[in-house]
N, C-alpha and C positions, 0 to 999 in steps of 0.2 A: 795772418789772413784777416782781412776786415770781414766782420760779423754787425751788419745793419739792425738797427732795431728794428721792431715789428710795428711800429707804429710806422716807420722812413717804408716799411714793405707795405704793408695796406696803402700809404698814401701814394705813394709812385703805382702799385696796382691800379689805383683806380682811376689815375691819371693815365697810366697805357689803354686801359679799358676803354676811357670817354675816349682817346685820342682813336684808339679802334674804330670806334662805333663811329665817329667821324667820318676817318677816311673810308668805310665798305660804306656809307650810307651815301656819299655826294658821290658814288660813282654812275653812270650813267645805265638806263635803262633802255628798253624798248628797241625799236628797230632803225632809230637812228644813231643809237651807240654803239661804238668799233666792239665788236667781241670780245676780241683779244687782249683789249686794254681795261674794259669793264671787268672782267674775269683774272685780268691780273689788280686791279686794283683792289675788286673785294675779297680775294685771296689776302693780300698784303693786311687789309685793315683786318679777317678774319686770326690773323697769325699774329698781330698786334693783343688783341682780344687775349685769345688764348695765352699769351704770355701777364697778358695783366692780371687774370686771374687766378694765372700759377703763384703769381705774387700776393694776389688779395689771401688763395689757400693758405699760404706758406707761414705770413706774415699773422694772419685769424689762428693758424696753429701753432705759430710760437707764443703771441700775443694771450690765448689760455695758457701754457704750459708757465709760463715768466710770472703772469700773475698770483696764480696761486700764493698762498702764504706755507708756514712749516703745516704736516701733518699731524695730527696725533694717533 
């Protein structure tokens, strides 16, 4: 099984994050935009998000464990 670094997780995190924030941001607002498609599009960039930052967690919580040095 491939085991990515914490460093390839935070950076791919923060890249799904902005890619997020993106797409739920250009989606269309107000009362000229189709409902159905604004609410799926900021859906999609909201699920985006949440995935990046499952990576940012994952990756900031390997990223302390890896570092550490020996205890005494």
């Amino acid at each position: 099984m491939i085991h990515p670094s914490p460093r390839w997780m935070v950076g791919v995190g923060a890249v799904f994050t902005a890619v997020g924030l993106g797409v739920a941001g250009t989606a269309h607002v107000g009362p000229a935009a189709a409902t159905d498609a604004a609410h799926a599009q900021q859906l999609v960039g909201g699920v985006i998000v949440l995935a990046g930052w499952a990576l940012l967690a994952w990756g900031i919580h390997r990223f302390g464990r890896e570092s550490r040095g020996p205890t005494l």
